[in-house]
DOGUVO-171939 format. One line per 10 residues: number of its first residue (from 1); their letters; for each residue x, y, z of C-alpha. Coordinates in Angstrom, 1 decimal, padded with zeros to 4 digits. Example, Ala and Ser with C-alpha at 12.3 -4.5 7.8 and 13.67 -1.06 7.14 Angstrom:
2
1	as	012.3:-004.5:007.8 | 013.7:-001.1:007.1 $
This chain:
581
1	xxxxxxxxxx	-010.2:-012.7:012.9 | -012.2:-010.4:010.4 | -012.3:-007.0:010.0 | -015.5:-007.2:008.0 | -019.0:-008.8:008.8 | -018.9:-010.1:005.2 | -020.0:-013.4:005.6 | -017.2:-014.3:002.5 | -014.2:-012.7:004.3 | -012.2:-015.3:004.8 $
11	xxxxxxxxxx	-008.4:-016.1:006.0 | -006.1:-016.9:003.6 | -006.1:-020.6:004.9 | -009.0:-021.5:004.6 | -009.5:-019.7:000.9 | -006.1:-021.7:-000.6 | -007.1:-024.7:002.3 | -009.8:-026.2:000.0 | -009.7:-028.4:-002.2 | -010.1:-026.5:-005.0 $
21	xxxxxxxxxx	-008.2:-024.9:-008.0 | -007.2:-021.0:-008.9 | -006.9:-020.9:-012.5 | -005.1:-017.5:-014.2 | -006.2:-017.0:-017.4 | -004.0:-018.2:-019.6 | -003.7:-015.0:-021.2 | -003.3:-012.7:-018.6 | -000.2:-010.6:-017.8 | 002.2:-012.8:-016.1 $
31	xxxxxxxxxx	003.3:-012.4:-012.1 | 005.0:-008.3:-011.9 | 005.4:-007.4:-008.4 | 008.6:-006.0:-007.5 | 010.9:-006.7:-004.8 | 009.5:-003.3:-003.3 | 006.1:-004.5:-003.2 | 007.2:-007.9:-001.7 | 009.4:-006.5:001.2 | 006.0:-004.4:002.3 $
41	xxxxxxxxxx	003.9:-008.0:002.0 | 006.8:-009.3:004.2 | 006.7:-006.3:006.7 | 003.0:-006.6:006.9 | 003.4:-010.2:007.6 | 005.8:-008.9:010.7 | 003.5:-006.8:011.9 | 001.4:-009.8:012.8 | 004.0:-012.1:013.4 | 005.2:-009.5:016.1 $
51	xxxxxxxxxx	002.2:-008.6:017.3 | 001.8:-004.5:015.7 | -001.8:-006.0:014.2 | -004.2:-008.8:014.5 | -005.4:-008.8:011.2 | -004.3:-007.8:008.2 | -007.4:-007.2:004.9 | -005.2:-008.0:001.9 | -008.7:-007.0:-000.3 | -010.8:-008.6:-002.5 $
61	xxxxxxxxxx	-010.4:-011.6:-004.7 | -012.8:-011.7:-007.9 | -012.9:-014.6:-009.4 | -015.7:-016.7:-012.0 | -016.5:-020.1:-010.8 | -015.5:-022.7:-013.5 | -017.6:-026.0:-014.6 | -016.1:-029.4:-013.6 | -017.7:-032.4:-013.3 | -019.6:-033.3:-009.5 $
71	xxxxxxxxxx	-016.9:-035.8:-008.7 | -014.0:-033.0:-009.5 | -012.4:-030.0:-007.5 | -014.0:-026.8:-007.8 | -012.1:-024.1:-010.1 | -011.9:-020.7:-010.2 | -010.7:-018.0:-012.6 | -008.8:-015.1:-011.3 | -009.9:-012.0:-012.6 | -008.5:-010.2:-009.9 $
81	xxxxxxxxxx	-006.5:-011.1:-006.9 | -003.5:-012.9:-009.3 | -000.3:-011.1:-007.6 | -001.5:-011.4:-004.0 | -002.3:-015.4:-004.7 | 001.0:-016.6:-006.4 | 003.0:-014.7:-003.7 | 001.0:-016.1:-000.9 | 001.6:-019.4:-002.8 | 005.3:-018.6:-003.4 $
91	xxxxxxxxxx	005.7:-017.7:000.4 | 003.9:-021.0:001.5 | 006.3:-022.7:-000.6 | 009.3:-021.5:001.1 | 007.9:-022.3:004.3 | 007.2:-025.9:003.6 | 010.7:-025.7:001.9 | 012.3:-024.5:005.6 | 010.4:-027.6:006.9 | 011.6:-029.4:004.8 $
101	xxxxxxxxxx	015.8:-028.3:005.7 | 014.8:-028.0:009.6 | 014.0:-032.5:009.3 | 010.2:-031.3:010.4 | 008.5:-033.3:007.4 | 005.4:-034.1:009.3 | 004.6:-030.3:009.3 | 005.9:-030.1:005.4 | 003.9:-032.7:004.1 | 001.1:-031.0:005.6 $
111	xxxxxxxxxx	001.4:-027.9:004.2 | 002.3:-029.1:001.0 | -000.6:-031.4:000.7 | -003.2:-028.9:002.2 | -002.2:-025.9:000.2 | -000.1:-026.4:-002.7 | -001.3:-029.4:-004.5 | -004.7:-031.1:-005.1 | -005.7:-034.4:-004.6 | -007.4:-033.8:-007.9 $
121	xxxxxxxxxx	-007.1:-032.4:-011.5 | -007.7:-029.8:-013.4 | -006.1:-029.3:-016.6 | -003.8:-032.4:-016.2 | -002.1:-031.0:-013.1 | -002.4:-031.4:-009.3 | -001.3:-027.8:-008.8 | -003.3:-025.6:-007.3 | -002.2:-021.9:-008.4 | -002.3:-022.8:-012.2 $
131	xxxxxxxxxx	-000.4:-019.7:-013.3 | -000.6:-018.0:-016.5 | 000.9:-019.0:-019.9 | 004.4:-017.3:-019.4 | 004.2:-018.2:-015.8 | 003.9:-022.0:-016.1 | 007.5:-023.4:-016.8 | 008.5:-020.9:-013.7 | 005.5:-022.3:-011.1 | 006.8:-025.8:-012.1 $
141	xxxxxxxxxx	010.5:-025.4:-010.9 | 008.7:-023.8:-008.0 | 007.2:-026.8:-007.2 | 010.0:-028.8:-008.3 | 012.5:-027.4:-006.2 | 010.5:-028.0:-003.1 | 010.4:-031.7:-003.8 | 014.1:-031.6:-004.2 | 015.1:-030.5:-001.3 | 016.7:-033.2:000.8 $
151	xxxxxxxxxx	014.4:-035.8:-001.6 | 011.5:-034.8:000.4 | 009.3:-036.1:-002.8 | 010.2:-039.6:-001.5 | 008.4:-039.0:001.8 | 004.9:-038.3:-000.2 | 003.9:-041.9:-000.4 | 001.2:-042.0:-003.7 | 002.2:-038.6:-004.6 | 003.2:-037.7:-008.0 $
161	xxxxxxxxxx	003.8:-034.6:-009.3 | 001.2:-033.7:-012.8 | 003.0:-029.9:-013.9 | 001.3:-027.5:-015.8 | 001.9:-027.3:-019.3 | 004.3:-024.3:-020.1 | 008.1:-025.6:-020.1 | 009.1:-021.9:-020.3 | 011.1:-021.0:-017.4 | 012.9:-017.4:-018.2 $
171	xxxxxxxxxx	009.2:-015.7:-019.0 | 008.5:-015.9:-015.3 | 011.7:-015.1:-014.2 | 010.0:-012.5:-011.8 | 008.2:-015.1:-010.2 | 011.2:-017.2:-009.9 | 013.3:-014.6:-008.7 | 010.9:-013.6:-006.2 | 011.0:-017.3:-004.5 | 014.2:-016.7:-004.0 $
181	xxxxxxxxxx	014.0:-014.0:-002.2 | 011.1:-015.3:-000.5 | 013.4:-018.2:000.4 | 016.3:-015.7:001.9 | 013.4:-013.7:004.0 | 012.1:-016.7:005.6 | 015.9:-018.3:006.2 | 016.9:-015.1:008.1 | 013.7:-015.1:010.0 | 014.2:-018.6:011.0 $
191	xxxxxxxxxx	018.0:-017.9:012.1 | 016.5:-015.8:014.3 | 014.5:-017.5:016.5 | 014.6:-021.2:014.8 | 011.2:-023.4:014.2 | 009.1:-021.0:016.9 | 009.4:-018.3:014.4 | 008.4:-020.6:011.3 | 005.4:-021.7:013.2 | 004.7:-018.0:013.7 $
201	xxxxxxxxxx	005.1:-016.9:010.0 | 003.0:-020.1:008.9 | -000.3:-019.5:011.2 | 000.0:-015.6:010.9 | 000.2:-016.0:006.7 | -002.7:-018.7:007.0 | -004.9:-017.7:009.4 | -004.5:-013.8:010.0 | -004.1:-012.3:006.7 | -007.6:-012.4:005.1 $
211	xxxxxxxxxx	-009.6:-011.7:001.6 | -013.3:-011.0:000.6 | -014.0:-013.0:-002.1 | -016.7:-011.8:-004.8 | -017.8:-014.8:-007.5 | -018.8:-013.2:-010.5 | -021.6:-014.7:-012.9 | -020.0:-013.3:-016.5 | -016.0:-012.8:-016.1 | -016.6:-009.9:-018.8 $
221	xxxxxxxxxx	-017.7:-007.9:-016.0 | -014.9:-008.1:-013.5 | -012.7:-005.2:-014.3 | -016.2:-003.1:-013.7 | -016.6:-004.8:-010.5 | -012.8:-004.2:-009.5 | -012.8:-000.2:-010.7 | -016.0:000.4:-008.3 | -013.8:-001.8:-005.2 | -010.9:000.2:-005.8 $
231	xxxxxxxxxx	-012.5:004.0:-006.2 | -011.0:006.6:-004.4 | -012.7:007.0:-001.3 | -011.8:008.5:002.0 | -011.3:005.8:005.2 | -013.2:006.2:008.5 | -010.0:006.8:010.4 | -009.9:006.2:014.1 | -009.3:009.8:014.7 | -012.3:010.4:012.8 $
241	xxxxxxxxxx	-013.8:008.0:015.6 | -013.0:009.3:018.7 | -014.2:012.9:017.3 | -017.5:011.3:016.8 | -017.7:010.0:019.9 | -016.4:012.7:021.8 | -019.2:015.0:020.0 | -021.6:012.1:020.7 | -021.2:012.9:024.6 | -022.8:016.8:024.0 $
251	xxxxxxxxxx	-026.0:017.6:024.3 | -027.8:016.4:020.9 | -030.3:019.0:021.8 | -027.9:021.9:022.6 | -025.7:022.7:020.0 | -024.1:025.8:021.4 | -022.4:023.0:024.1 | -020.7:021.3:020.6 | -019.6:024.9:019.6 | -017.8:025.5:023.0 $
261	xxxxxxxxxx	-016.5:022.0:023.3 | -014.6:022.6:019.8 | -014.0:026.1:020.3 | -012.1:025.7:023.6 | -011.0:022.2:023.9 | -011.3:020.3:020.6 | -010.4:022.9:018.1 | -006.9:024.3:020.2 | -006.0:020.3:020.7 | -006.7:019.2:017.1 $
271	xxxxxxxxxx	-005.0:022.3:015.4 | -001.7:021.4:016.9 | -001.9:018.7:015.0 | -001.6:020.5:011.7 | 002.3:021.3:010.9 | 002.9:022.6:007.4 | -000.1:021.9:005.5 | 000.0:018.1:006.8 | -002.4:017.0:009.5 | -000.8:014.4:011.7 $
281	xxxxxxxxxx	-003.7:013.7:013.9 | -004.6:010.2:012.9 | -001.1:009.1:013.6 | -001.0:009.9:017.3 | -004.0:007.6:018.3 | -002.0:004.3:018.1 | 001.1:005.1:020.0 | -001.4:006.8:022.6 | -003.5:003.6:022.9 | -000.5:001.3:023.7 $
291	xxxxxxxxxx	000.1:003.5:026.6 | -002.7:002.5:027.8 | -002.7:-000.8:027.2 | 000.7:-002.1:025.9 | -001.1:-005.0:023.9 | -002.9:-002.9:022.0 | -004.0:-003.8:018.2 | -004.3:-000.9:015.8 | -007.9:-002.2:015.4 | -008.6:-002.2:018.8 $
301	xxxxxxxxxx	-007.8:001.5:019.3 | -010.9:002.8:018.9 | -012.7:000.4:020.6 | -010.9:-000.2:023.7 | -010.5:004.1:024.4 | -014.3:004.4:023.9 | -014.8:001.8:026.9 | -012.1:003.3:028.8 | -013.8:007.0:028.6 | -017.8:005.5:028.5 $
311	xxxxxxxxxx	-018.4:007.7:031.6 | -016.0:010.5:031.3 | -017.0:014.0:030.5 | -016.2:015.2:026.4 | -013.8:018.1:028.2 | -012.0:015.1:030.4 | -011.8:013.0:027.3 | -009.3:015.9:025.6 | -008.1:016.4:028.6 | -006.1:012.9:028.7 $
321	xxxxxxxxxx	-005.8:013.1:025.0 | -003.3:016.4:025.7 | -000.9:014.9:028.1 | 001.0:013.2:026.0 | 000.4:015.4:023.0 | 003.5:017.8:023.7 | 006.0:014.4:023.6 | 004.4:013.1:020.6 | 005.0:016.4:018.8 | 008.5:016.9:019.9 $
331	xxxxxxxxxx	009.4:013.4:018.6 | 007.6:014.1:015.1 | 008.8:017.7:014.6 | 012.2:018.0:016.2 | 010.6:020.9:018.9 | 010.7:021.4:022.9 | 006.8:021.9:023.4 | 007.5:020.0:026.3 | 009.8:022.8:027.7 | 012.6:020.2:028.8 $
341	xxxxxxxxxx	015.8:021.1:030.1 | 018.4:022.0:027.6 | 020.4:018.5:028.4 | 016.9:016.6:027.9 | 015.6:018.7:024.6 | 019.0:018.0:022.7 | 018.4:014.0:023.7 | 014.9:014.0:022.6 | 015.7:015.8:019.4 | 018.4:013.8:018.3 $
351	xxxxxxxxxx	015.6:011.0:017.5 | 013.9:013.4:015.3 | 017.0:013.7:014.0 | 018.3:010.7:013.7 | 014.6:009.4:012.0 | 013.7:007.0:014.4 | 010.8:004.5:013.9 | 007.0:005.1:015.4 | 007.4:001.7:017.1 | 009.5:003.8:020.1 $
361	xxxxxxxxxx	007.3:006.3:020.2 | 005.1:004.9:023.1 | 008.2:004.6:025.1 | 009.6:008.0:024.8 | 006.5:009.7:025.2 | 005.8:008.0:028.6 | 009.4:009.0:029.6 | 009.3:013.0:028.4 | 006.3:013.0:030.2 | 007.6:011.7:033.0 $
371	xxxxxxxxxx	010.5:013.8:033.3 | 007.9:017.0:033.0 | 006.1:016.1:036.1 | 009.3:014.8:037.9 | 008.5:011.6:038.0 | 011.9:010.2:036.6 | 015.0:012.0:037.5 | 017.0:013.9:034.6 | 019.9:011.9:035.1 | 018.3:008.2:034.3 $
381	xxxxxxxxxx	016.4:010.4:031.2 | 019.7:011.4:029.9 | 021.1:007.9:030.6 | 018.0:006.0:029.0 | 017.8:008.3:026.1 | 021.8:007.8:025.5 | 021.6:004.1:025.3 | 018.1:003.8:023.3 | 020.2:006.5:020.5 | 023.0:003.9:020.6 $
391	xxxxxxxxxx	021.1:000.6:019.9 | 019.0:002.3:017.4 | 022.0:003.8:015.6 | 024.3:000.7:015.7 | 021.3:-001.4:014.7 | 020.9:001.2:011.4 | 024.8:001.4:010.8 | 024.7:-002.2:010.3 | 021.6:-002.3:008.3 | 019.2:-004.1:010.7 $
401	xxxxxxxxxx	015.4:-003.2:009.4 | 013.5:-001.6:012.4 | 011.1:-004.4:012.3 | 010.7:-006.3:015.7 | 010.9:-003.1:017.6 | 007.3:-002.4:017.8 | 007.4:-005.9:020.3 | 010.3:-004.5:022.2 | 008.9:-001.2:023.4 | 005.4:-001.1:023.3 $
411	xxxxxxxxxx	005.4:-002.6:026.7 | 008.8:-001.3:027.8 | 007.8:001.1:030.6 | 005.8:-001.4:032.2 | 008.7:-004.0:032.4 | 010.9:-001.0:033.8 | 008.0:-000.5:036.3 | 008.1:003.2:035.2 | 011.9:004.2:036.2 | 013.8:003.0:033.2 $
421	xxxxxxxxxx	017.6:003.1:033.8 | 020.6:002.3:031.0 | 020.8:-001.3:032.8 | 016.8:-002.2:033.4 | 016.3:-001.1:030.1 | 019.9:-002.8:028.4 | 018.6:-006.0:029.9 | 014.8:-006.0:028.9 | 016.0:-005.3:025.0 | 018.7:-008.3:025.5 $
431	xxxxxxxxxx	015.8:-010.7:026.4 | 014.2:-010.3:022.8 | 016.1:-012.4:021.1 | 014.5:-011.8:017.8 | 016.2:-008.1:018.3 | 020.1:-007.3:017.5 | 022.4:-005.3:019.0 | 025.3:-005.0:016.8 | 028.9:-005.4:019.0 | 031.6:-003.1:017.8 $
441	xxxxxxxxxx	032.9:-005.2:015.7 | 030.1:-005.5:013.2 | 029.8:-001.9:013.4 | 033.4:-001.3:012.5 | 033.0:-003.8:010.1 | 029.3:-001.8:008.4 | 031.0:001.7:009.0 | 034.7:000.5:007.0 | 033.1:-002.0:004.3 | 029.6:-001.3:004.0 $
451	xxxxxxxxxx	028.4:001.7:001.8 | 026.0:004.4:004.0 | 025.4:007.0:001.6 | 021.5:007.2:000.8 | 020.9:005.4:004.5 | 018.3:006.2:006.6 | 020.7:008.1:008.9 | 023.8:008.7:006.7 | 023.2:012.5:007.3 | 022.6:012.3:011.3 $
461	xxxxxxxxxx	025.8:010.6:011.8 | 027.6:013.6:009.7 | 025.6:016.0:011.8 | 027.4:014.0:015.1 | 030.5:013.8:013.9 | 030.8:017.6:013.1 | 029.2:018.0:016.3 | 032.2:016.0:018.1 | 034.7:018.2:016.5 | 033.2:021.3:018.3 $
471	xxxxxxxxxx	031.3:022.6:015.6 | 028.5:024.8:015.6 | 025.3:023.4:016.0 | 024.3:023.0:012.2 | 021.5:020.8:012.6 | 018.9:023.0:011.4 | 020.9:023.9:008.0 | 020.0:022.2:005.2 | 022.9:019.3:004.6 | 024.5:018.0:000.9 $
481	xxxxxxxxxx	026.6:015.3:001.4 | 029.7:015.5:-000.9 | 031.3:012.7:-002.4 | 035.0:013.3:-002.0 | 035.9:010.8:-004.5 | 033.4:011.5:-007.1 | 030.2:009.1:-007.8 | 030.1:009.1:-011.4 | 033.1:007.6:-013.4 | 035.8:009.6:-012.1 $
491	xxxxxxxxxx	037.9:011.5:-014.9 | 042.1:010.9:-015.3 | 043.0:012.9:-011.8 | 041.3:010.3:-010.2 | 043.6:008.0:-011.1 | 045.3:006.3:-008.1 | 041.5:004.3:-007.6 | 041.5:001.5:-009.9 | 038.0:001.0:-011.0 | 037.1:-002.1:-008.9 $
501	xxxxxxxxxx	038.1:000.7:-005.8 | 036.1:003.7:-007.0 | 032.6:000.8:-007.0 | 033.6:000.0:-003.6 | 034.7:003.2:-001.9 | 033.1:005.4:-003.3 | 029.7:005.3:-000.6 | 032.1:004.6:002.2 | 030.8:006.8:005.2 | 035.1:007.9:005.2 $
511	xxxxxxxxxx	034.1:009.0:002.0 | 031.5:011.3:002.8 | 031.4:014.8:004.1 | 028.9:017.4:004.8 | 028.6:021.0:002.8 | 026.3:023.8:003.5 | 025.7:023.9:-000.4 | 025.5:021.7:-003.4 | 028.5:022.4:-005.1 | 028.7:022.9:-008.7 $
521	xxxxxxxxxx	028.3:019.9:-011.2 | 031.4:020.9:-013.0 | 033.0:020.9:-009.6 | 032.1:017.5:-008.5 | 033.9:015.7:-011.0 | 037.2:017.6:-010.5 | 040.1:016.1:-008.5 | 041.0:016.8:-005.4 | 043.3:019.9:-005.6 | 040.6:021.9:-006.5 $
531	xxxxxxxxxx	037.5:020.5:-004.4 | 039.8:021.1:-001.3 | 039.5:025.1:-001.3 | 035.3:024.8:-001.6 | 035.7:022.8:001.4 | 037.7:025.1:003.2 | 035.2:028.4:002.0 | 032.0:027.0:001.1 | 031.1:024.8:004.2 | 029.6:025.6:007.1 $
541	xxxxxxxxxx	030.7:022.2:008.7 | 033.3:022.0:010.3 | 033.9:018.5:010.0 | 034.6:019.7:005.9 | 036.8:022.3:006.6 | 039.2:020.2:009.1 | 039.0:017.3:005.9 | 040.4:019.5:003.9 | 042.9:021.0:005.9 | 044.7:017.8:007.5 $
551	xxxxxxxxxx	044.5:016.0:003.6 | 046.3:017.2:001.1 | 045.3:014.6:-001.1 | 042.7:011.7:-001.4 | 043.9:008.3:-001.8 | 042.4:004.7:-001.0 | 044.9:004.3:001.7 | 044.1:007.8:003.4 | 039.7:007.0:002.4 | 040.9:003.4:004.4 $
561	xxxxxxxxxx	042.4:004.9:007.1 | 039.9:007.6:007.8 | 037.1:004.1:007.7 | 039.2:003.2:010.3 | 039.2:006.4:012.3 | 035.9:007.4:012.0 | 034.5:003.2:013.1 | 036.4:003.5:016.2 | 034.8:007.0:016.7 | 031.0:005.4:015.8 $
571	xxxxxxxxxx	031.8:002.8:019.2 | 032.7:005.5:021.2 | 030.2:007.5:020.3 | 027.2:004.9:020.5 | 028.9:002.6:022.6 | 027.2:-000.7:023.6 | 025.8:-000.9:027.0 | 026.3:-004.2:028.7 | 023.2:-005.7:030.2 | 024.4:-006.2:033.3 $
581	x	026.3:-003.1:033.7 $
């Protein structure tokens, strides 16, 4: 797979698959990516492990080819491309290492052979990522720790390990500290779905992520090389696409037909689009194009909609671009273009709400749509769109990443055969078994132990639980979440949490309650006697108000028995349809 027609684009495998060397130079900064930038290389990696993309272009690698004798490996140095390279390596690494701990050492020695070690030398060391100075010491307990794992270095007949020559280990603690967590990714994808999902991490890392890379003659010149490949510059999008092409199908010798096209079809259908400033456009064209065609690859989009519209007229081609445009917008924006019934609005807004991911998107725009033309009945909308809030919120109470999702619903309404139900739909997410569904005990569990302040839907559960007391629907007010017990150091009234308690309550959801306004700094900090009267006056929650009226004081026995209160409430609330029910 490519996604150029350079003839040096090539998949990671086969770049790292030769037998050649990538040297750092010596002097260069060491290894720096955070754990931020490795959980996105881990969630791109998903994306093609679980089918979202086909390919994924990690960029360009410059390097400057180094001399070594005819009988030697080649050698290159990196000028550019150093942090994608050692974490590919590092990844690869804890792959062969899971191998390794699964008793597959056929497939480890492999791997290990192939892409982390040479058969050669360079340097006076067989490996093949030769890291930079401060680096060194770190890649050799990389590699070392591999080979200790359950003696595996005793299986590599003729194999002996040549390290590079730095011994210090805490200058690339980054890079060692990264393995690790490289290590726990690949152990909790592997729990998932045992050796099935190893194999799938291994080919996607080796044979779908690809690089260009550019050999330069003079290494002096490749920061000039890499400023020009990295200038701003403004992607061909494939909304920009399927403009062209519907403009392509005018008359290219009557331009008043391309003024009426836009003026009464494009224009009305692209300016709804635009929401605040923001255009929002380019972002509908995927979830549309698995609609179509539920195995749909972002890069295929384009392609695949021009052939399905090759003898369609321009106005027919917006046409079928609009029917699903109302959904999409409700779910982005939180509004009832859609015109649903109250019962159905209040459902679909509750995932705007709530935040929930893109990857459900093609799902729920099928069934809005649906529901408008009366092909699904209300009451198996209301009774889908319960249950889909409920796995998505448990799933989020107990910190499950949305990742897989985008294989679970892409080509849900198809399995459903385009009446989803609680039960058909229950059962087709209990087949992935890649997929959680958290019972209710781990979501008692998340909701009493687990801290959910600054989660992705800390606020929406606030906004429900207010909503469950009868209050007033407040979702459209802006929402500060007050720390009852206070998050900074708490002063002398605070004084029945011992400090150990006031670290672990403290972000407890039973901790947590909503106010209309940000109360005063001075405020925050003060114990409860006088926090409980800005609750009562300055809230327009009424989950805050009743908090303050049935506690007369806060203590970690009252904080622990509200946790429990408010889990059991979480069940009942988003409770856990059985598949079979």
């Amino acid at each position: 797979m490519k996604l150029t027609n350079n003839t040096h684009e090539t998949d990671v495998g086969s770049l790292i698959g030769s037998d050649s060397f990538f040297v750092i130079p010596f002097f260069q900064r060491p290894y720096k990516w955070m754990p931020k930038r490795l959980r996105r290389f881990e969630l791109d990696l998903l994306s093609l492990v679980d089918g979202a993309n086909d390919v994924h272009f990690l960029g360009a690698v410059i390097h400057h080819g180094l001399y070594t004798d005819p009988s030697d490996p080649d050698a290159y140095q990196v000028i550019d491309g150093q942090q994608r390279l050692t974490t590919i390596y590092i990844y690869l690494c804890a792959i062969v290492k899971k191998y390794i701990e699964l008793g597959e050492l056929v497939d480890a020695q492999k791997i290990f052979r192939k892409y982390i070690v040479s058969a050669g030398m360079y340097n006076k060391s067989n490996i093949k990522l030769q890291s930079s100075k401060e680096d060194q010491g770190a890649m050799n307990d990389v590699i070392r720790d591999v080979l200790a794992t359950k003696n595996f270095d005793k299986g590599l007949e003729g194999f002996k390990l040549s390290p590079l020559a730095g011994t210090n280990t805490q200058s690339g603690k980054r890079l060692t500290d990264n393995f690790r967590l490289a290590n726990q990714f690949i152990r909790a994808q592997v729990k998932l779905e045992g050796k099935i999902r190893l194999d799938q991490l291994f080919a996607s890392l080796v044979k779908t992520m690809t690089v260009v890379q550019i050999d330069i003659k003079d290494p002096t010149n490749g920061p000039k090389i890499f400023d020009s490949l990295n200038s701003s510059q403004e992607p061909m999008t494939t909304g920009d696409l399927v403009r062209n092409d519907v403009f392509a199908k005018t008359a290219a010798d009557n331009p008043d037909e391309a003024i009426y096209l836009d003026t009464h079809h494009w224009g009305p259908f692209y300016q709804r689009f635009k929401v605040d400033k923001r255009d929002y456009f380019d972002e509908y064209f995927f979830p549309f194009g698995l609609i179509y065609d539920s195995n749909l690859k972002k890069s295929d989009v384009y392609g695949k909609l021009k052939e399905h519209w090759k003898d369609k007229k321009p106005e027919e081609v917006v046409s079928e671009l609009s029917v699903y445009q109302p959904a999409f917008l409700d779910l982005k924006f939180g509004t009832n273009t859609s015109e649903h019934s109250k019962i159905i609005a209040k459902r679909l807004r509750r995932f705007w709400l709530m935040g929930a991911p893109s990857s459900i998107y093609p799902f729920l725009m099928r069934l809005s749509t649906a529901v408008s033309s009366d092909e699904l009945s209300e009451k198996n909308a209301v009774e889908t769109l319960d249950l889909l809030e409920s796995f998505l919120i448990r799933r989020a109470l107990c910190g499950h990443e949305p990742t897989g999702l985008h294989a679970v619903f892409k080509g849900l309404w198809g399995e459903v055969h385009g009446q989803p139900t609680a039960a058909n739909v229950a059962a087709r997410i209990a087949a992935r078994k890649t997929v959680q569904w958290p019972t209710d005990d781990e979501v008692r569990y998340s909701v009493t132990s687990e801290p959910l302040y600054g989660t992705s839907i800390d606020k929406y559960v606030l906004w429900q639980y207010d909503e469950g007391l009868g209050g007033d629907d407040v979702s459209s007010l802006t929402m500060w979440i007050e720390h009852v017990l206070p998050q900074s150091t708490p002063s002398a009234a605070w004084k029945a949490f011992s400090t150990t308690q006031h670290v672990q309550m403290k972000d407890l959801l039973a901790n947590l309650i909503p106010l209309s306004d940000a109360m005063n700094s001075k405020l925050q900090a003060s114990g409860y006697d006088k926090k409980a009267p800005v609750y009562k006056t300055q809230s327009a929650f009424m989950s805050a108000r009743s908090f303050a009226e049935k506690y007369t004081e806060w203590t970690p026995e009252l904080l622990e028995e509200r946790g429990v209160d408010l889990a059991e409430w979480c069940v009942t609330r988003w409770p856990h349809k059985k598949p079979d029910a």
